[in-house]
SEKOLGU-300838 format. One record per atom (N, C-alpha, C): residue in one letter; x, y, z. Coordinates in pm, whole numbers, plus 50000, padded with zeros to 5 digits. Each point is the difference from the previous one (the first is absolute). Layout:
AXYZ
...
END
This chain:
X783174018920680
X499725008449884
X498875009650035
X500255011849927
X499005009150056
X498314997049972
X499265004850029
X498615001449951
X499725005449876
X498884993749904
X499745003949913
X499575011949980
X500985014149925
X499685008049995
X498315008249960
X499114990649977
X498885000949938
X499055000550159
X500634994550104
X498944994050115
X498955016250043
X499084993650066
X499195015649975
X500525006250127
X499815011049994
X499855008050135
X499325001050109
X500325002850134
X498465000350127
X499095009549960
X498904992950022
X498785006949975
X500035015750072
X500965001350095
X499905011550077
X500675008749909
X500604997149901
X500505010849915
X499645006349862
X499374988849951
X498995001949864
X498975010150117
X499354994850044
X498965008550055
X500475016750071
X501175002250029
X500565013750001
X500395005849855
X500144991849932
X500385007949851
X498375005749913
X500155011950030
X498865009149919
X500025004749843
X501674994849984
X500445002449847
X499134994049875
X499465009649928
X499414990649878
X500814986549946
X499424989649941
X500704988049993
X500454999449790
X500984995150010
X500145000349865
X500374986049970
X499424991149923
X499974986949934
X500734999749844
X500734998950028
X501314998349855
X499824983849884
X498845007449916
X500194985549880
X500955001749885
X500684984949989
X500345001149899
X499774989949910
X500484994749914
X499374989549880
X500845001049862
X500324991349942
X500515000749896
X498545002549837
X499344987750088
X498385002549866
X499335011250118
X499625004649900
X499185016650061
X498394993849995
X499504990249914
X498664998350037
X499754992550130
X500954991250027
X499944992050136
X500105013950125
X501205006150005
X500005014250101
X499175007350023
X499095005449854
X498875007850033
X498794995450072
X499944988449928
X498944992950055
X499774999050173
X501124995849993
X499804998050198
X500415016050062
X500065009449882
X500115012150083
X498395006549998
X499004996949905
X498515000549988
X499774990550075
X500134988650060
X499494998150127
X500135005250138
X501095005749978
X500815011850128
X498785008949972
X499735007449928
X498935012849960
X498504996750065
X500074987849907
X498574995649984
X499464999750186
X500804993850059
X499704996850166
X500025012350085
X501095012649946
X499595013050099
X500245010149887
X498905007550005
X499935007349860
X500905017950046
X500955000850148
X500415005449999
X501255003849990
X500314982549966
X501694995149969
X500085005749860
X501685007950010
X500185005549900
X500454997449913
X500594995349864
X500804992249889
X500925011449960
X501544994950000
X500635010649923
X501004989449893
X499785002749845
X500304991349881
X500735014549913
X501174988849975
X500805015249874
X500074987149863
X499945006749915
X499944993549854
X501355007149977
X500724988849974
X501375006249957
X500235000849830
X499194998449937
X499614995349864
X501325008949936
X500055014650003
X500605012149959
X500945002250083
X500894992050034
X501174998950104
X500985006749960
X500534995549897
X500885001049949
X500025011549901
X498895009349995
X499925007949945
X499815018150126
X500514992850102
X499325006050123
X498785003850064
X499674991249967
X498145003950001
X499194990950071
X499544991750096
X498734995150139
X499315004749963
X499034992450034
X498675001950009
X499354996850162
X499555006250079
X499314999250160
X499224995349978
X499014989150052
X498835004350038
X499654991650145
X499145007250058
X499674999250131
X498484995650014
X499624990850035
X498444998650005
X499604995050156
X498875000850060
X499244992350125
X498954989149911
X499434992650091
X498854991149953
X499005006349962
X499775016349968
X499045006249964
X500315006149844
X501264997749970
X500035004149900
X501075008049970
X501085007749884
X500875006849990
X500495009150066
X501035006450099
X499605012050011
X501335006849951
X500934995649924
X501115009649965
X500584988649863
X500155007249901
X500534992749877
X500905008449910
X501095004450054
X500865012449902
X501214989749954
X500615009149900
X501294994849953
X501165010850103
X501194994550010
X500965002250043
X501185000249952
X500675011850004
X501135001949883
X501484999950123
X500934992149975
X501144997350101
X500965005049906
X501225002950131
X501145005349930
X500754990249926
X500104985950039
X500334991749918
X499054989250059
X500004991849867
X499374987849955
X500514987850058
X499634995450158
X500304987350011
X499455000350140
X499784984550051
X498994996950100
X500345002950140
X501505004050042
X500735003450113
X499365015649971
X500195010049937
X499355012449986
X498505002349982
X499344989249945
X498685001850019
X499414998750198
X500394996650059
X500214991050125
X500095008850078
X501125010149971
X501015012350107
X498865010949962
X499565005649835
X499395008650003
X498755002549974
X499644984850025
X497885005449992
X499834987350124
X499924989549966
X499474992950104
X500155002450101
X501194998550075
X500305006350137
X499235013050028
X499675006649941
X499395016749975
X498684993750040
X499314990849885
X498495001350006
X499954992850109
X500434989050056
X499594998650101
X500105008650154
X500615004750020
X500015006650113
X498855017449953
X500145001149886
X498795009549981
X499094994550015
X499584986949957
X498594993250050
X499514998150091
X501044995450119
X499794998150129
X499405016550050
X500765007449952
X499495012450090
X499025008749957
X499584997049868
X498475003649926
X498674992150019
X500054989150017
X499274985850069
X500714994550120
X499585005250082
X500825000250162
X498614984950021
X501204991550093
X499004986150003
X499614990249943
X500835003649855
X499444987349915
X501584994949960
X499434988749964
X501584990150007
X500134997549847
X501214997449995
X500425003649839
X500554984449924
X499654995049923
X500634988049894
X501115007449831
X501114996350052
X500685006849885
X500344984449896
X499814999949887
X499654992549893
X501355000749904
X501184994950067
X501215000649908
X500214999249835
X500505008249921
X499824993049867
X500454983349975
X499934994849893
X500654986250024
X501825000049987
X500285008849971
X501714993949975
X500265003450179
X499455009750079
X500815002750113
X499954994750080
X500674995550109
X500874992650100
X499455005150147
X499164992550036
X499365007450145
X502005003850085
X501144993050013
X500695003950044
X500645015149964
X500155003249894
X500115013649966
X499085009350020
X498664993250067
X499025011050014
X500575002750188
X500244988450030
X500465001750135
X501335011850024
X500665001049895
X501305001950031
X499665013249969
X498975006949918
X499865015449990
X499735005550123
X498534991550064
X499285002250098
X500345004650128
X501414990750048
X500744999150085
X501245015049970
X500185004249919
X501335009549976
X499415010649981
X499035003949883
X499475010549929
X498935012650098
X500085009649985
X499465006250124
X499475006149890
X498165002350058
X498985010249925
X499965010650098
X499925009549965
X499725014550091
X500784997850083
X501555000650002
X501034998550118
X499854986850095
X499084992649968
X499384993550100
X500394978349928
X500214999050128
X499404984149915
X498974991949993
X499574992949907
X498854996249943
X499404994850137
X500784993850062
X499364990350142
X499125014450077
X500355008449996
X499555010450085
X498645002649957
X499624996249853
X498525003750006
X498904987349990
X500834987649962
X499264987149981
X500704988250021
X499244990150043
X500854988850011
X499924989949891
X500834988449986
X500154991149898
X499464990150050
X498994996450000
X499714988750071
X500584982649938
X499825000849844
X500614986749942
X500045000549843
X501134992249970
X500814998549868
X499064991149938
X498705000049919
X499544989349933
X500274997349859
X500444986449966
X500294996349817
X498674995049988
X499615003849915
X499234987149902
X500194992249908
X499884988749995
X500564990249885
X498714994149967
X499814999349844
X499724994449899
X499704984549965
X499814991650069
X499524985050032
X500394998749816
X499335001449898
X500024999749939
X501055001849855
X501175007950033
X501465010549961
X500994995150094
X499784994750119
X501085002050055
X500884992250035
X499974986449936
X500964992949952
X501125005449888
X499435004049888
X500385006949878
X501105010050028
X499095010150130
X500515011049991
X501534995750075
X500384988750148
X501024995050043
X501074997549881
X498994993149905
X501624989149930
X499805010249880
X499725010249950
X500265009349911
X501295001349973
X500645000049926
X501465008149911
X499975009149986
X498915005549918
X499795015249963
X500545014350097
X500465013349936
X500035011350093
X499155003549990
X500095014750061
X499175007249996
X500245012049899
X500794999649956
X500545009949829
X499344995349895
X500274988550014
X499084987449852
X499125000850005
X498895001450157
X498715003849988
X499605011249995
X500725013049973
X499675010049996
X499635008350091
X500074993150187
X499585005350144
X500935005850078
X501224999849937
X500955004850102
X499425014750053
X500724996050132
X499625014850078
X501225012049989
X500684997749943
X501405008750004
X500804994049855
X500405011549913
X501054996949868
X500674986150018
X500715004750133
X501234986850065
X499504991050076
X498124993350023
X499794991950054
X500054985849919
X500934989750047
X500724987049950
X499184988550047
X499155006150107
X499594991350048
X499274987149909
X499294988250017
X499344986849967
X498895004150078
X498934994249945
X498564998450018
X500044992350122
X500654990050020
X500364989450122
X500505007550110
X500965011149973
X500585005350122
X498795010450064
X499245007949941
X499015004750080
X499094990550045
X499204989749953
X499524993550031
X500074994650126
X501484991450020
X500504996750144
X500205012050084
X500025008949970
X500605009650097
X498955009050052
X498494998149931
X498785002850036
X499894994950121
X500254982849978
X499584990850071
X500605000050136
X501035000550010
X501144998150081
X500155013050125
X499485009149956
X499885009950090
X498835002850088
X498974994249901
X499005004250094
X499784994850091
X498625004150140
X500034991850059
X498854994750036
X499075002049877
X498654992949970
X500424995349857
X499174986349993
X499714997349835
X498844995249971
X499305007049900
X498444997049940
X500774986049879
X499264991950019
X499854988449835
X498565002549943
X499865006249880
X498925004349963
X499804996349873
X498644991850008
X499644989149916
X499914986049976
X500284996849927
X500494984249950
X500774998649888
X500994986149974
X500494997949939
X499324997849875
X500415000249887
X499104995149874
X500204987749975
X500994993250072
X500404979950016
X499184998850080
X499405006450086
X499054992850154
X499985002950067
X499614992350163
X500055002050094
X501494990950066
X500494995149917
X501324995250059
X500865007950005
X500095007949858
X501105006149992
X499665010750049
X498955007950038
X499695010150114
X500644997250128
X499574990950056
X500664993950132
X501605004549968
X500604991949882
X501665000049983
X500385013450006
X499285010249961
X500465014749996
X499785004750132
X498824994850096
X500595005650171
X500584994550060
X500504991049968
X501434993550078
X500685003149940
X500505000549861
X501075010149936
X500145014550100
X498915006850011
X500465012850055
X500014996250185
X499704989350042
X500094998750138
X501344997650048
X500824993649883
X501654997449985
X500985012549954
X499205011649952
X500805007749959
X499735011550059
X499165000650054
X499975011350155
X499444996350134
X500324987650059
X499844993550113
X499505006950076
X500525019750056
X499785006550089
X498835006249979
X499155000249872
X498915006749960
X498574995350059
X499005005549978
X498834995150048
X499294995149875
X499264989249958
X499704997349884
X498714999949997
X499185005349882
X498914998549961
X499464992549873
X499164999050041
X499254992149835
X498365002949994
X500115008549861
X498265006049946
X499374993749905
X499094995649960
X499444992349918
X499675014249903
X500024999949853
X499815014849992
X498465000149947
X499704987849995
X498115000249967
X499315003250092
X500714998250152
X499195003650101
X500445005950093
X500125015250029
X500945004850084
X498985007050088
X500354994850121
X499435006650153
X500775015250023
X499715010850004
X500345014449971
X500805000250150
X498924993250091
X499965006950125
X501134986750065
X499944990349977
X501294986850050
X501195006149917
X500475007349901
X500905001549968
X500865014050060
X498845007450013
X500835012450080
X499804996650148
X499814994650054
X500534996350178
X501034989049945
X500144997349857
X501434991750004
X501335005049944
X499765012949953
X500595010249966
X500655013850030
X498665004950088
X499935014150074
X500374997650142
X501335007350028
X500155006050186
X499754985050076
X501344994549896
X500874992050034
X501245003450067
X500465010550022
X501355003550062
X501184987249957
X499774996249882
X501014988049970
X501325007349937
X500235013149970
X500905005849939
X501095002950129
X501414997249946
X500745004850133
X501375011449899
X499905003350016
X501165015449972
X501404984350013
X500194997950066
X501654994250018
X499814988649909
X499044992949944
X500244986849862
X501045005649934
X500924990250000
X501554998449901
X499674998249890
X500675006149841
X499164990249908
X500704989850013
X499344995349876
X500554982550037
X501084992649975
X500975004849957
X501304998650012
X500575003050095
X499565008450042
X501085000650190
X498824998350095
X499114988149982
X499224992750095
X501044995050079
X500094987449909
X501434992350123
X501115003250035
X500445013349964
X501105006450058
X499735007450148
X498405000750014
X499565010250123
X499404988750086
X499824987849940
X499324987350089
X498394997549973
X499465006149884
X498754995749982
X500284990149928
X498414995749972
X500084982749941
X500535006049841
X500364995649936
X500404999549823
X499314993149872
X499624984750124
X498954989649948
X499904989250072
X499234989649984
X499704988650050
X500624989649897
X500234990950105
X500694983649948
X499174992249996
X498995000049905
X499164985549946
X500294993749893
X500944991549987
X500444989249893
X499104994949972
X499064992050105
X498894987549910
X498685011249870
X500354996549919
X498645009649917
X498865000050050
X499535014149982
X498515000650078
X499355004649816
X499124995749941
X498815003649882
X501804998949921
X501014994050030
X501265002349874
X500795010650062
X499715008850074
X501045014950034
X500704995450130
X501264999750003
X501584993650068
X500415020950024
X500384998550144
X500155008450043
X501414994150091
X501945004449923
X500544995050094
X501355009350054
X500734998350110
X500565007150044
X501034995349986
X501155010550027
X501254992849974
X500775011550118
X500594992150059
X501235008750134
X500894990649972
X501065009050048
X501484993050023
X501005009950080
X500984993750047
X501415011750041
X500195005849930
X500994985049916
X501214999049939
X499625011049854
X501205006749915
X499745007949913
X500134994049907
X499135008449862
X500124992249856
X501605003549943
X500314985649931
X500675002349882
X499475009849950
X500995010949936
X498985011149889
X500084991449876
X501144988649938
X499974993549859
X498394991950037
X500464990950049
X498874990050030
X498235006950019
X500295008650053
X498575002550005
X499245009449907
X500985009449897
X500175002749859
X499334987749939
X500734992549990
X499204985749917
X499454996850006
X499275003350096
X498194988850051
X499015016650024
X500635009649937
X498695011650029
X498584996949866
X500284990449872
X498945000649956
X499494985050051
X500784989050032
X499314988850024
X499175003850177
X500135005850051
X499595002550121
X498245007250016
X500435007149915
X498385011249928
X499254992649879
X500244988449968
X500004996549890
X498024995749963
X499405000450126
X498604993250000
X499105009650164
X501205007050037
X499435011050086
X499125010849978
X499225008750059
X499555008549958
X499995016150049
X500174992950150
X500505010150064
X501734999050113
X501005003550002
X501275001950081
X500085010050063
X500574993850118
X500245016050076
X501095001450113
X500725008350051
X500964995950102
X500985010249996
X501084991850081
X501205005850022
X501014988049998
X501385004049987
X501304990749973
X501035006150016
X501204993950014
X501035007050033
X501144988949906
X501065006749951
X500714992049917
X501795002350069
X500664984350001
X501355003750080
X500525010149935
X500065001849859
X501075009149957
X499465017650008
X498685000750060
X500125013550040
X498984996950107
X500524995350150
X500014998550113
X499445014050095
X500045008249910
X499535015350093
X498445005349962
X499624992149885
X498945007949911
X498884983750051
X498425009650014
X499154993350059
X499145003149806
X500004989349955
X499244998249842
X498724993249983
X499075015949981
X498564994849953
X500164992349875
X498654989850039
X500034989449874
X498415001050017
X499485000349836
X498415002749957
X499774993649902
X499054992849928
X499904994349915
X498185001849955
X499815004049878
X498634997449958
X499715002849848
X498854997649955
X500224999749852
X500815000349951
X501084983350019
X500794999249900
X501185008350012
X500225008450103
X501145005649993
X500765001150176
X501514994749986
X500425003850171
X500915010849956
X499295012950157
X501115008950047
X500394999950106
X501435002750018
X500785003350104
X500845007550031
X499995005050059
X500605014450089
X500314999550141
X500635011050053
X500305005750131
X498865004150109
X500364992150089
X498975006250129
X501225005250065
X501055001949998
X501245005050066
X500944992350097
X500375003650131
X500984992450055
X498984988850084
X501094986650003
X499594993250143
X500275010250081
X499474993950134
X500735012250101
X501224994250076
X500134987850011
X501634993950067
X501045007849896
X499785002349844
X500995007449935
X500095010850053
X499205008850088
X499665016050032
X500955001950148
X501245007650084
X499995005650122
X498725000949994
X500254998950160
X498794997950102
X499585015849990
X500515011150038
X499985011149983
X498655005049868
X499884989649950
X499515004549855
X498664995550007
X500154988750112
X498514994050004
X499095006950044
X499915013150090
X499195006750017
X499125009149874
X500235003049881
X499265001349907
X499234990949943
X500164984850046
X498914993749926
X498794994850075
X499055000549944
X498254996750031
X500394990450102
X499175003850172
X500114992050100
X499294988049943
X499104997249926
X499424986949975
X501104991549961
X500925005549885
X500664990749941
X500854997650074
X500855006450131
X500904998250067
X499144987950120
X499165004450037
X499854988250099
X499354990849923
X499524998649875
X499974983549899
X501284994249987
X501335005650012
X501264995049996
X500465001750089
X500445002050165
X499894996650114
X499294983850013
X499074999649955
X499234987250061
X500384990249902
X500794997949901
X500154994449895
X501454998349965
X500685005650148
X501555004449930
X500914982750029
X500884999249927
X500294992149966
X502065001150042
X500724992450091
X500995003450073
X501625002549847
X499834990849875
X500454998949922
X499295009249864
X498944999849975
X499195009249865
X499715012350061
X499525001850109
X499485015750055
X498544995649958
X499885008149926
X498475003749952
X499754994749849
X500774995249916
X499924995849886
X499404986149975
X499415000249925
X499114988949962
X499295001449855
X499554987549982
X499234996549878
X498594998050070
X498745011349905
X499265003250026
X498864997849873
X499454985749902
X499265004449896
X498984990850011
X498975007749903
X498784992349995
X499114996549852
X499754990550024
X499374994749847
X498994997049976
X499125006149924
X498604995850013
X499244993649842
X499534989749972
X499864999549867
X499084988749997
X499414993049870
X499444990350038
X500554986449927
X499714992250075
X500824983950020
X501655000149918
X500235011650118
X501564996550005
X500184989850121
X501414996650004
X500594986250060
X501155013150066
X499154994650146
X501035009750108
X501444994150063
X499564986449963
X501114991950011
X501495000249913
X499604999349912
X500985002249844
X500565013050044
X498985015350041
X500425011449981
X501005002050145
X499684991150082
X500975002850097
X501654995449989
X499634988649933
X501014994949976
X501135009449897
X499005003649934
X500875009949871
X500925011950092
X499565002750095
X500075014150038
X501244997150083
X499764988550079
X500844996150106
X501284995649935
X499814995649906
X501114997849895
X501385009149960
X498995016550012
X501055012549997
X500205000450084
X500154994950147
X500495008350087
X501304991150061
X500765010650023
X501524994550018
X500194988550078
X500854995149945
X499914981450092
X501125004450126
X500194988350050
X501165001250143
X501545003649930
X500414992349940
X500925004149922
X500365016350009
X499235007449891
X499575012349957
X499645011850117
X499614993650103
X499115010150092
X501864999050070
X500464992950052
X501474995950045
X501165011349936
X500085002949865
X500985008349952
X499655013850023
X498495002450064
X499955014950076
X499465014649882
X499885009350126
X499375009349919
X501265007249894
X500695004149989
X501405002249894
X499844992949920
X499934989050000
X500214989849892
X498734997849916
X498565006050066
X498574998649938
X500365010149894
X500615013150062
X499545015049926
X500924997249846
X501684989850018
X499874997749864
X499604991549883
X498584993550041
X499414993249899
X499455004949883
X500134994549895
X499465004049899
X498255003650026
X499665013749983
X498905002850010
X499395002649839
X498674997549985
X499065007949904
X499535011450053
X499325000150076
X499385009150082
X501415013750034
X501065002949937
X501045008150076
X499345013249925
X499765010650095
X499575016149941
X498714994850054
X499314995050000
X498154998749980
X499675003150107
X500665000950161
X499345007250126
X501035006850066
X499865010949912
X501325006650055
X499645009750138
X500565000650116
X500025008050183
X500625012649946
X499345007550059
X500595015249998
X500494997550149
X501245013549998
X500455003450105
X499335007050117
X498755005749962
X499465007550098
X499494990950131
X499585009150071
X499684995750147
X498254987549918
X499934989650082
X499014994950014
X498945004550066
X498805003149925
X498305003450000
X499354992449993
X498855001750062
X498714996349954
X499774998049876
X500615004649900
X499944999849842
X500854988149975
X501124993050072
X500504995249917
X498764982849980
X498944996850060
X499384990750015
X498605005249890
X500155011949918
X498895004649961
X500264992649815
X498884993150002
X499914993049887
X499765004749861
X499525013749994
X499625006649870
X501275002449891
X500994999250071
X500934999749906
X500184990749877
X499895004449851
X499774994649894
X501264984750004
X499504992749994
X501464987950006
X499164987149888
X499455004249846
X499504999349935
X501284995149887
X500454988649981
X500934996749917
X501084999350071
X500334999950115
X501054998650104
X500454982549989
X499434994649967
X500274982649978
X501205000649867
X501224997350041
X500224996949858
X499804989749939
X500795000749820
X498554994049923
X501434987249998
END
C-alpha cells in the first residue's frame, strides 16, 4: 500500500521553495478557529489573517477582513455576482490572496475558512482556478489543511440531525447539506487536527473525542490545546511549514479505491470508540443489504466506503453515513468492467491500487467500509454485513443471473456512456437521498 499521502517532504525541497506559505483553517465553531488563528498572529506579528464573514451571502454581499498581529489592515465589504461560497472562493479569496502575497512580499498568509466550507472545495478551486492567467501554486504554496474542533461541541456537532437550511447557514439556496456532513468532511480532509479545549463531561470524555478523531482521520497529525493555556510559539512550529499538504490526497471516498488507508480496525474499545473494518470479495445481495441499511448505522456515527452490488456488477458505489443520514452514489466503473483500451484515462494511483489487489475471478471489485462509533459490537456488525453477501449457491448462478435480482437500489447509480475520467472517482456529486426509502 502506498505511503501516507500526508508524509513530509526532503528537507532539500521545503528549503528551495521561496513561495510564501499559506496555512488553510477551517472549523465548524468559529471561536475555537479564531482563537488558534490569534495564536498564529500573536507568535509572528507578520503572519497575515485572511477571514470573510459570509453573514450577507445570500444577499450577495462578504465581508473581507485581513489583519497581522499588529492590528487591522483591510476590512471592506464585497459585492459578488452571485451569492454562494464556490463564488465567493473563485472571486475574492483566490484574488486577495495572491494580491497579498505580492503587496507583502515575504510574509506568509493564514486563510480562516468560514464555518460551513469544506477545506476540500477550497482545494478543488485552488488546484483549477487561475488568478491573473496564472495558477495559484505559482505565487504561494499550501503548506497544510488545518480543522479545528471544539472539545467541547464536537460530539453534538457528529451525531447532529439538523441541516444547514433549519439553521439558517446554508452556503448556497440548494445547500442540503447536515451539520454532521461538514463537520466530518472538515475532519476527514485535513491533514492536521487541533482538539481545542475540553469537554464539559471532563477529562475522560476529552480523551474520548481524540481517539474519536484519531479513528476518523488516522492519516492526520493530531493535536491537543488546553485553551486556558496556550503556548503561541509550541503551536505554530506545530502548525506552520509543515509541508504536510500533498496536491494528490483523494477525498475520502476514493481513498481506498487509489490504495490509501480509509480507516483502522480496532474492535476492542479504546475510552468506548470501536473503530471497524469490513472487506470482502464476494458481492452484496442488493435485497438483503437494503434491509440491514438502518440496523447497520443504527449506533454509528461516522460510515464510510465503497461496495459493489451483484445486480449492478459494473458500478463502483460510494457509501457515507453521518448525522443520521446514509448516501449513496456513483464513483463510476470497476475497471475489469472497462476494455483495457479505456484504462489509460484513469488516475495511475488507482490503477496500480488495483493491479496489486487484482483478484483472478472479481478483478478489482470489492467491499470496502468503515465504521466508526462508540461501543458498537464489531462482531454483530460483521456478521450483519457478511450476511448480504452472496452465498456459494448464489455466487454459482453467475453474473446474468445477479443483474436479474430484484434490486432497490435500480436507477440510484446510474454509468454514463462517456469515456472514463478522472471525474468519474470525483465525489462532489450530490448523491443526497440516493438510498431508497
Amino acid at each position: 500500500m502506498p505511503s501516507s499521502p500526508q508524509a513530509p517532504t526532503r528537507a532539500v525541497t521545503a528549503d528551495a521553495d521561496t513561495r510564501p506559505s499559506l496555512t488553510v483553517l477551517s472549523g465548524f465553531w468559529p471561536s475555537a478557529t479564531f482563537a488558534v488563528a490569534r495564536a498564529l498572529l500573536a507568535a509572528d506579528e507578520s503572519l497575515l489573517l485572511v477571514r470573510h464573514d459570509l453573514a450577507g451571502i445570500r444577499d450577495g454581499v462578504v465581508r473581507r477582513v485581513v489583519r497581522s498581529g499588529a492590528g487591522i489592515i483591510e476590512d471592506e465589504q464585497v459585492v459578488l455576482r452571485h451569492g454562494c461560497v464556490s463564488c465567493t472562493l473563485r472571486e475574492d479569496v483566490l484574488p486577495t490572496l495572491v494580491r497579498l502575497t505580492h503587496g507583502h512580499p515575504g510574509r506568509d498568509l493564514v486563510l480562516m475558512l468560514p464555518e460551513v466550507a469544506e477545506p476540500e472545495a477550497v482545494a478543488a478551486v485552488c488546484a483549477h482556478c487561475l488568478v491573473d492567467g496564472a495558477p495559484i501554486a505559482d505565487h504561494l504554496r499550501i503548506d497544510s489543511y488545518v480543522t479545528v474542533l471544539d472539545a467541547e461541541h464536537l460530539l453534538d456537532g457528529l451525531t447532529s440531525t439538523e441541516d444547514l437550511i433549519t439553521l439558517g447557514i446554508q452556503a448556497a439556496a440548494d445547500d442540503h447539506r447536515s451539520l454532521a456532513d461538514v463537520v466530518v468532511r472538515q475532519i476527514e480532509y485535513a491533514d492536521t487536527l487541533v482538539l481545542w479545549g475540553q469537554s464539559r463531561e471532563g477529562e475522560f470524555d476529552t480523551g474520548r473525542m481524540a481517539v474519536l478523531l484519531q479513528r476518523m482521520a488516522p492519516w492526520a497529525a493530531h493535536i491537543r490545546v488546553d485553551s486556558d493555556i496556550v503556548d503561541a510559539g509550541m503551536l505554530t512550529r506545530q502548525l506552520r511549514h509543515t509541508h504536510r499538504y500533498r496536491l494528490e490526497t483523494p477525498g475520502v471516498l476514493a481513498r481506498g479505491l487509489q490504495g490509501y488507508t480509509l480507516g483502522v480496525h480496532e474492535p476492542k474499545p479504546d475510552c468506548g470508540v470501536v473503530s471497524a473494518v469490513f472487506r470482502a470479495r464476494r458481492p452484496f445481495h442488493p435485497q438483503r443489504l437494503h434491509d440491514v441499511l438502518e440496523e447497520v448505522n443504527a449506533e454509528v456515527i461516522r460510515s464510510r466506503g465503497h461496495l459493489w452490488l451483484a445486480s449492478q456488477p459494473d458500478t463502483v458505489v460510494a457509501w457515507e453515513f453521518a448525522g443520521g443520514g446514509l448516501s449513496m452514489g456513483s464513483l463510476g466503473h470497476w475497471l475489469v468492467s472497462l476494455p483495457e483500451d479505456r484504462w489509460e484515462h484513469v488516475d495511475d494511483q488507482r490503477r496500480l491500487a488495483a493491479a496489486l489487489d487484482w483478484d483472478p475471478y472479481y478483478g478489482d471489485r470489492h467491499q470496502h467500509l468503515v465504521f466508526i462509533g462508540l461501543d458498537i459490537d464489531p462482531v454483530e456488525l460483521h456478521r450483519t454485513l457478511a450476511g448480504c453477501l452472496l452465498t456459494d449457491a448464489e455466487l454459482a448462478d453467475g453474473e446474468e443471473t445477479w443483474r436479474t435480482y430484484h434490486d432497490p437500489f435500480a436507477g440510484c447509480f446510474p454509468l454514463g456512456a462517456e469515456e472514463l475520467t478522472d471525474t468519474d472517482t470525483d465525489t462532489d456529486t450530490d448523491t443526497e437521498g440516493a438510498q431508497p426509502a
